[in-house]
N, C-alpha and C positions, 0 to 999 in steps of 0.2 A: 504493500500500500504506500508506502512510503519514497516507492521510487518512482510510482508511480505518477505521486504527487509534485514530487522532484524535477519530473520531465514535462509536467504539466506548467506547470511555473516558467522554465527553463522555455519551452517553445511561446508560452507568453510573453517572456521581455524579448526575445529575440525575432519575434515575430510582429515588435510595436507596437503588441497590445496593452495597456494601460491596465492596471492591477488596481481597483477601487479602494478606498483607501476611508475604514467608518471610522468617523472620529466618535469621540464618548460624548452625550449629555451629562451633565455635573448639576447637582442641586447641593443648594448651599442655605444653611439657616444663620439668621445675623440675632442674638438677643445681648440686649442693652435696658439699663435704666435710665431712663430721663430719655427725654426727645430734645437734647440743644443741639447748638450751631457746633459747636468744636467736635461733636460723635459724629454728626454730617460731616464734617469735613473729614475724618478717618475714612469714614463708610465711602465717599464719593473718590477717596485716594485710594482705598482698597479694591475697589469697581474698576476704575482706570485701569491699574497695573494687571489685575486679569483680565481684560481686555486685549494689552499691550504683548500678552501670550496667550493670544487664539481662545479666550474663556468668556466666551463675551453672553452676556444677558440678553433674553428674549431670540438667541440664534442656539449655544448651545449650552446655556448657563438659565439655572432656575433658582431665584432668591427668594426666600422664606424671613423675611424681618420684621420681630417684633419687641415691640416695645415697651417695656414696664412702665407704666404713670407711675409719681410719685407727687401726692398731693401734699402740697409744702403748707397747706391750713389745717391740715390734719396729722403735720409729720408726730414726734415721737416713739416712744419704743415700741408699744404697737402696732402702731403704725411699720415702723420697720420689721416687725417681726413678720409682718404679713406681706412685704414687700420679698425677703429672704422666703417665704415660704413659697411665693409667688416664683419666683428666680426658680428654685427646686422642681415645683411642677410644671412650668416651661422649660424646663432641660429635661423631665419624664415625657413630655410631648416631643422633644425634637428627638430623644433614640426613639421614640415607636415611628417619629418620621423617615429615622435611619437615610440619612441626608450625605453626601459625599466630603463634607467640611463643614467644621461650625466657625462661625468667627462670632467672639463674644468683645465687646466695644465696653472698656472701663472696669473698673476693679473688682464693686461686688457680683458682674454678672461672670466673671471668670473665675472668680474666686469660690460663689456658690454653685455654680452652674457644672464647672469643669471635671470634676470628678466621675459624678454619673454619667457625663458623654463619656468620656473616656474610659473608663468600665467595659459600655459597650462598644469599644474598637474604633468611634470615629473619629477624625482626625479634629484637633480642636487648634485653633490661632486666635490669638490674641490681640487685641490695641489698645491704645492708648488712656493704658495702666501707670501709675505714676511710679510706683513701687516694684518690681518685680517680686519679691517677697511678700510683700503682701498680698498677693496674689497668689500664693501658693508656690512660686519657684524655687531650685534650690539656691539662686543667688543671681546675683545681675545679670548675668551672660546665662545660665543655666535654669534651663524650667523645667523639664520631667519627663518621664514618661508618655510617649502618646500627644503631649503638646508643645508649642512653642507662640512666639508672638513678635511684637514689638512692642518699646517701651517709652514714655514721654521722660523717663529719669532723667532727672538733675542733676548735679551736684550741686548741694545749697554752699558750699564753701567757696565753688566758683560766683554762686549768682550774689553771695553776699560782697565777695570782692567788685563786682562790679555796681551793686548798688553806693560800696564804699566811695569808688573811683566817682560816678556820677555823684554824690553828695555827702563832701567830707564830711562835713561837719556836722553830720549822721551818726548818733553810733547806737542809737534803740530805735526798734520799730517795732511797728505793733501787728499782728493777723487776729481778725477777728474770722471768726470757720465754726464746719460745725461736724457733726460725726463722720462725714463724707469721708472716706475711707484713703482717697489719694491725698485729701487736705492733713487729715491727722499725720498721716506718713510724711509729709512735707514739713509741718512746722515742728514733728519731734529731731527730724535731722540738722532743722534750722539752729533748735536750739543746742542741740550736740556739736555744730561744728559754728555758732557763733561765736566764740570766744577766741577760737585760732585768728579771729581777723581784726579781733578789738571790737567788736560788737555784743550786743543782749538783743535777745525776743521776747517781746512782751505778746501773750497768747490769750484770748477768751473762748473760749465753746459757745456758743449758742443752738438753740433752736433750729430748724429751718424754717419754722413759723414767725420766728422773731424779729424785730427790726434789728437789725446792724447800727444804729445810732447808740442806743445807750450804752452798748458795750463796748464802742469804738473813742467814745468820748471818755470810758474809765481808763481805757490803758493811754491815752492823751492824759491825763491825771497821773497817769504814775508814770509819766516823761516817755512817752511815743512818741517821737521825734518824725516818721516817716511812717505809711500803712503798705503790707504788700498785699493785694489779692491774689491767692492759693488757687490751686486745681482742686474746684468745690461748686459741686453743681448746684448749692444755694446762690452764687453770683451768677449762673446763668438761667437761672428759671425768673419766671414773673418780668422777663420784659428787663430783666438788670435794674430792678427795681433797687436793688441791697445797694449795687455801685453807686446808683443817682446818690441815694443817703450819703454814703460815706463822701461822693465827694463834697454834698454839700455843705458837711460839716468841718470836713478838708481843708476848703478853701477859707471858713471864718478862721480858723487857726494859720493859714497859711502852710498846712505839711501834704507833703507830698504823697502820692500815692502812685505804686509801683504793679504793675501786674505780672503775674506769673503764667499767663494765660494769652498768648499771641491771639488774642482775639479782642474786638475794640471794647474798650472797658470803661465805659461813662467816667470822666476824671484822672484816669491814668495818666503821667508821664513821662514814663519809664514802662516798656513790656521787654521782659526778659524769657525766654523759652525752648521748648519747642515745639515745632509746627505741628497741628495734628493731623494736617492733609497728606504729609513724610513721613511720619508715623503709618497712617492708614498705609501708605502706599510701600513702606518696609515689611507689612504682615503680608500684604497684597505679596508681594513677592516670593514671603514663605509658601501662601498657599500655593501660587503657578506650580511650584516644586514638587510639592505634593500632589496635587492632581495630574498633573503630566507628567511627572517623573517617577511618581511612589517612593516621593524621598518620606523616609521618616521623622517625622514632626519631633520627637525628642533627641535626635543628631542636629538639630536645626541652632546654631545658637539665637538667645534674646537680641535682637537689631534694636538700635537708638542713634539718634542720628548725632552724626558726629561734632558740629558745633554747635551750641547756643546762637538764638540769632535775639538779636535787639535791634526795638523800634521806639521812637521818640516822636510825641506829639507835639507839634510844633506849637500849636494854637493851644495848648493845653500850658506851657511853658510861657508864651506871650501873658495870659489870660492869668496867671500870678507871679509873673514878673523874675520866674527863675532861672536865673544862670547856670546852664551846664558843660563841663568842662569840655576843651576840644577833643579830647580825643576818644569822648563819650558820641559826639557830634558826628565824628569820624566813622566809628564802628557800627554805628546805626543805621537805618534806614526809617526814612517817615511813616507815619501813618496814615492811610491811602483814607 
């Protein structure tokens, strides 16, 4: 049979005949909590780059994306508990979908989600996690078994050097956050590695229901000098309702406010980060691998993109009179 098939073959290319050639359809499930701008931009950087390797949507790719609410007037621990239980039984739903890739957008839906897909054998990718650890990996570069991703990580000891350089005469700032899972991971490293630069963090928890004002105006009471806003999808829900507060309380004081979140931030400064569209589009990359290749997702390393990018509002600097140094002015780019 087999030589048969041999000469079969063998008198078709030599003969000119053209050998059909099926490619796979791929379906893929996306779940995420919260519906903001910065997951869209993962998600829409993740779409691109399987594109950009023949995976393309509505030809031979089928997307399954859903989306957790999380109502910020109802938050709290029950609230959360139901969101976490919510997370668990849309990842029981996507193995009985038994789907070709899961790509999960942000901490807790990787974090709660990842295990039961991965149980059952499907490939699971990651995005714009701020933590890799917190997320369940074994460390920066390394995730596990069955998965991998990309990472929005930081180094807060760089971003504090350069909030230093942009505003010496800086050395406390304050993050008001709230249980969001890439913010907590962000202001516990801030404060582990502010001291190496001559700096203090001054930190409040809140609510998701809560205004940002009163809490932001106590740590300006015990000398907040400067505000950063964290990777906390309480700043992007409600219309950035939380940033309008903050900066207008910002600007009666005169202190600055820093974002951490390359996305326009009512009264920021100063955005220091990175990109979530580079992000998306570094998972996007792991998945091609996987679908096309059958590389395995736990040989994969964690991707993060390799520099920090800063942007400066120019009209936001005009609009309270601050001077920032040239070579902050340099390394920047505007906000469009």
């Amino acid at each position: 049979m087999k030589r048969i098939l041999f000469l079969l073959v063998f008198f078709l290319v030599f003969a000119g005949i053209s050998v059909p050639c099926f490619s796979k359809d791929y379906r893929i499930e996306v779940l995420q909590v919260t519906d903001i701008e910065p997951f869209n931009q993962s998600y829409r950087g993740f779409i691109s780059v399987l594109k950009d390797n023949g995976i393309v949507e509505g030809q031979n790719l089928t997307v399954n994306r859903r989306i957790i609410d999380f109502d910020v007037e109802k938050g709290g621990l029950w609230k959360k508990v139901g969101v976490l239980m919510r997370i668990k039984k849309e990842a029981s739903d996507i193995v009985d979908a038994r789907p070709d890739l899961v790509l999960t957008i942000g901490t807790p839906a990787t974090k709660y989600a990842k295990d039961k897909i991965i149980s059952a054998g499907i490939p699971l990718v990651f995005s714009a996690v701020a933590i890799p650890e917190a997320a369940g990996c074994k460390s920066l570069t390394e995730s596990g078994p069955g998965f991998t991703g990309a990472t929005l990580y930081m180094d807060m000891k760089d971003i504090l050097q350069i909030v230093r350089l942009a505003f010496p005469a800086v050395k406390t700032f304050g993050i008001v956050h709230t249980d969001d899972e890439n913010a907590v991971a962000q202001v516990e490293e801030a404060k582990a590695k502010s001291a190496s630069v001559g700096m203090s963090v001054l930190s409040k928890e809140i609510n998701k229901r809560d205004s940002v004002k009163p809490a932001a105006e106590e740590l300006m009471d015990q000398g907040a000098q400067a505000f950063a806003v964290p990777l906390d999808t309480y700043y992007g829900m409600r219309n950035y309702q939380a940033c309008n507060e903050l900066d207008e309380i910002c600007r009666v004081r005169n202190v600055p406010v820093i974002s951490l979140a390359l996305m326009k931030v009512p009264g920021a400064i100063v955005y220091i980060g990175s990109d979530f569209g580079v992000i998306g589009s570094l998972s996007g990359q792991h998945a091609a691998k996987i679908l096309n290749d059958g590389v395995d997702p736990g040989s994969l390393p964690v991707l993060r993109q390799d520099e920090l990018k800063i942007f400066v509002d120019t009209k936001q600097i005009q609009a309270l009179s601050i001077q920032l140094p040239m070579e902050i002015l340099q390394l920047a780019e505007s906000v469009q």
